[in-house]
Phi, psi and omega in degrees: 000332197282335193276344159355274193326296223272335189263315185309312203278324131354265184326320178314284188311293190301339178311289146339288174311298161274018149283308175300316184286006166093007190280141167309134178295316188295351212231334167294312199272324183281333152300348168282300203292302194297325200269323186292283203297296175333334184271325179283335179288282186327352228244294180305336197295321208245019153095036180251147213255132170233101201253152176243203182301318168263064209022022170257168201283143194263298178245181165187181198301296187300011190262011160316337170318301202293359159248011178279317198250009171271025150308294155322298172353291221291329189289319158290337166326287181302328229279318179288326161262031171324311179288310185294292171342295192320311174333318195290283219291348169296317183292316170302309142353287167326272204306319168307322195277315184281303179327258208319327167277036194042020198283332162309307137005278205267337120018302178256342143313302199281294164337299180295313164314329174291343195245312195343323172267014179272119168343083171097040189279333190270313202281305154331294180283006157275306179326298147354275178296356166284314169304336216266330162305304160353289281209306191288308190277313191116274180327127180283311172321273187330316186289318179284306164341303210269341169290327180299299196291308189279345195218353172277003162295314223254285172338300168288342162293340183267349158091054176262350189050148178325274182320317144353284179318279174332287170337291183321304164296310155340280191299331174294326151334313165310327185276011140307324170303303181277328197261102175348122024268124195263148171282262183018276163327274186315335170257000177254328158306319160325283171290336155331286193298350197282293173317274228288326173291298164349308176279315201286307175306311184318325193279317189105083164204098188247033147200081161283170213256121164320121165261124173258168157322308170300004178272289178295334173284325173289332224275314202305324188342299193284287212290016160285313154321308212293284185347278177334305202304303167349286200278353185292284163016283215260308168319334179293297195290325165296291173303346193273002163257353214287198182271001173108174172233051164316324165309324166344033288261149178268145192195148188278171184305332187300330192261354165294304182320320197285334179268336170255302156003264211310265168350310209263344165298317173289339159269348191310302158341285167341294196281328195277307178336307195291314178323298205260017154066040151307317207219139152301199178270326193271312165320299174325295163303320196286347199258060128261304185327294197289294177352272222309311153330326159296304166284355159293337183310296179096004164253101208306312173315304186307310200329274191335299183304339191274337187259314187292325191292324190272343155296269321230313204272339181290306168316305194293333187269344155276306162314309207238160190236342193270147185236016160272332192279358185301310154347280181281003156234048122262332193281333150336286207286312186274340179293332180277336171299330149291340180296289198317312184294317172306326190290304160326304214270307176307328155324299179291332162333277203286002178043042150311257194338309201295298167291002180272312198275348170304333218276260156353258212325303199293332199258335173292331208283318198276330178317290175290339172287302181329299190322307164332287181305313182292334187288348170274331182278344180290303188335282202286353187279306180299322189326329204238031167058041182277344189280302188286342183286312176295341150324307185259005141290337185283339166289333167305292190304297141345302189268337126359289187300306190118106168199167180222293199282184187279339179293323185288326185291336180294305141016274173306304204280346187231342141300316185297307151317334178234354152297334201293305176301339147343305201261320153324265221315350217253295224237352172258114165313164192281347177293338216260286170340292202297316182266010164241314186300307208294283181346301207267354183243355226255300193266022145290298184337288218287019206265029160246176173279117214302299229273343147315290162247121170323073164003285154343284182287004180247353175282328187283335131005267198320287214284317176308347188250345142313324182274333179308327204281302191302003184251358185278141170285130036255340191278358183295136162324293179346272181320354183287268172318348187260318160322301212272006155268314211220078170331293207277008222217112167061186182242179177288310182313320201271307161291353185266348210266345179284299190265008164296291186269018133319294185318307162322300166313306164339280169314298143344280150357287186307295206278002168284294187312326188279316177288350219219053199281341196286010180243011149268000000 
């Protein structure tokens, strides 16, 4: 046992150690994992005897095997959830394509007009508009980068003072993480269902109930509200001395419509498919990808017209049966695939698309490369049976906590879990977490029966406590990204002291969602 203990703890350390060091995380973690185990073979090759607690061999001269086939491993690895993956560079798609065509933008025009005469009106419509990024991009980064530049000006002018401010943006930033369609959501639905099928055939359950993205995108719904409602709030309460938002640009109902209408039609669309389960997360993702494309046009008419035909053609084809009208909605069908093309080509025109997709390409390319990478370091982690040694620290740990039935220990066991991740969350990104940690902690939790602990509900768990961790001081990513937009601006002192009480509504939030599961 001791010598386990001790190549686990190898692994770790070195792992850490090059994640601290600033080496690309996807080319670190599969590398760290093939040079430990590649060391431990040469080790054994060379007569040091590495036996674990029951006497068998942890490695030996012949386990050079066991590293010929993890390619494939890993491609099975990946292979089950395939489809589902194909979503992130579609959403990303989306979201970048709404960034780069200035549709945020005008967004946050439009938004704030609607609020100006009310007392702390601007600051509820950065939230509004965090969500609504939150809800396009995904992406955390993106939403605090772009909120920082478009709104923390307007804030500090309206007299929110800095820490105010900063909070207010930070946190809004954040609800990428909870507010559907979220990546996140989508690699924590992956792995939910995988570990969670997993745990169940172990148990002798062989046809356990599938979990999906779309599962997890209804379930976030309230506590993702919630959340909003919350950080609107606390924007409220922050705003009722400011000087008002007079700066506001006055704008008509039209251009109000042309600046929300568009964006906020296209996720509702996204979501609402998936929800009522019209469409998968990818078919879903792929028609927001065009949506988006469309609305890069920046031309109403093409928007409108293109939105009215695909209802029109969509109505026909959930609804109506005549198969005298198949004529006129295929030439339906083909006026809108030139419109997308038309719409397609002023993008690029206008060198939307060219930077939308360098955007796209570079942030799926580090997304799959992580994946790639942790899935080769679980490989080798399992090689040397490391997956059962973290196991039964996670029953320690567990038993620690305190449990007797089996609900409170799955329980115990997914508190524990999500203090780990918390504490991950301060020095780790959310893929490196969801595709290294979850795998290996995921089939303790599930090691019940679903109607004792929910899947669901402990994935939406997860994520809430993933966004608590990246917005926590001194270490949230958020923070990270809101210095490195706006360097020059206020102290460190001053934003972390900005962003507490978010973090509360956070919390709040969580111990509702854990007492309350019915509100997933």
């Amino acid at each position: 046992m001791m010598v386990e203990l001790i190549i686990l703890l190898l692994f770790l350390g070195a792992t850490f150690t090059c994640l601290l060091s600033g080496y690309p995380v996807a080319f670190g973690l599969g590398g760290v994992g093939v040079l430990v185990l590649g060391g431990l073979i040469a080790l054994s090759m060379v007569g040091v005897p590495l036996t674990g607690a029951d006497g068998w061999a942890i490695v030996d001269a012949t386990g050079w095997r066991d590293l010929s086939p993890l390619a494939s491993d890993v491609y099975r690895h990946m292979a089950p959830s395939g489809q589902t993956l194909l979503a992130i560079p579609l959403f990303v798609f989306m979201g970048t394509v709404l960034q780069r065509s200035a549709l945020a933008d005008r967004l946050f025009e439009a938004v704030p007009a609607l609020t100006r005469r009310v007392p702390g009106g601007l600051g509820v419509a950065v939230v509004l508009v965090g969500g609504l990024l939150a809800a396009s991009t995904g992406v955390v980064g993106a939403s605090v980068v772009t909120l920082s530049a478009i709104a923390l000006p307007a804030l500090l002018r309206n007299g929110y003072g800095f820490r105010n401010a900063a909070g207010v943006v930070t946190a809004s930033g954040t609800l990428g993480q909870v507010i559907p369609p979220s990546i996140i959501l989508i690699l924590l639905a992956e792995q939910v269902g995988v570990q969670f099928q997993s745990a169940q055939i172990a148990q002798g359950n062989f046809a356990p109930l599938a979990v999906t993205s779309g599962d997890l995108f209804r379930a976030a719904l309230v506590p993702g509200v919630l959340v909003m409602l919350g950080f609107a709030g606390l924007a409220l309460w922050f705003g009722r001395h400011a000087t008002g938002t007079d700066d506001a640009k006055m704008m008509s109902w039209r251009a109000i419509a042309n600046g929300i209408l568009p964006p906020v039609g296209l996720i509702v669309l996204v979501l609402g498919s998936i929800v009522t389960g019209v469409a998968d997360t990818t078919s879903a993702a792929s028609f927001g990808a065009v949506g988006a494309a469309v609305l890069a046009s920046r031309s109403s008419v093409l928007i409108w017209s293109t939105t009215v035909l695909t209802v029109l053609i969509f109505g026909w084809r959930q609804f109506a049966g005549f198969t005298a009208l198949e004529p006129l909605i295929l030439a339906l069908y083909l006026v809108v695939l030139a419109m997308v093309a038309w719409a397609g080509y002023l993008g690029f025109r206008r060198g939307v698309f060219q930077a939308a997709l360098n955007d796209m390409l570079r942030l799926t390319a580090m997304i799959f490369a992580i994946i790639v990478g942790a899935g080769l370091f679980a490989l080798c982690i399992k090689a040397i049976g490391g997956d059962d040694l973290l196991s039964q620290g996670m029953i320690a740990l567990t038993a620690l906590v305190g449990a007797e039935d089996p609900q409170q220990t799955a329980r115990a066991a997914l508190l524990v879990l999500l203090m780990i991740i918390f504490l991950l969350g301060f020095v780790l990104e959310f893929v490196e977490i969801i595709v290294v940690v979850l795998p290996l902690a995921l089939p303790v939790v599930f090691s019940v029966p679903p109607e004792v602990l929910d899947p669901v509900w402990a994935g939406i768990l997860i994520a809430l406590t993933l966004q608590t961790s990246f917005l926590t001081p001194p270490f949230g990513v958020a923070l990270f990204y809101f210095r490195g937009a706006v360097p020059d601006q206020g102290s460190t002192l001053q934003l972390y002291r900005g962003v507490l009480p978010f973090i509360a509504v956070q919390v709040m939030v969580i111990v509702l969602v854990w007492f309350v599961p019915a509100l997933i």
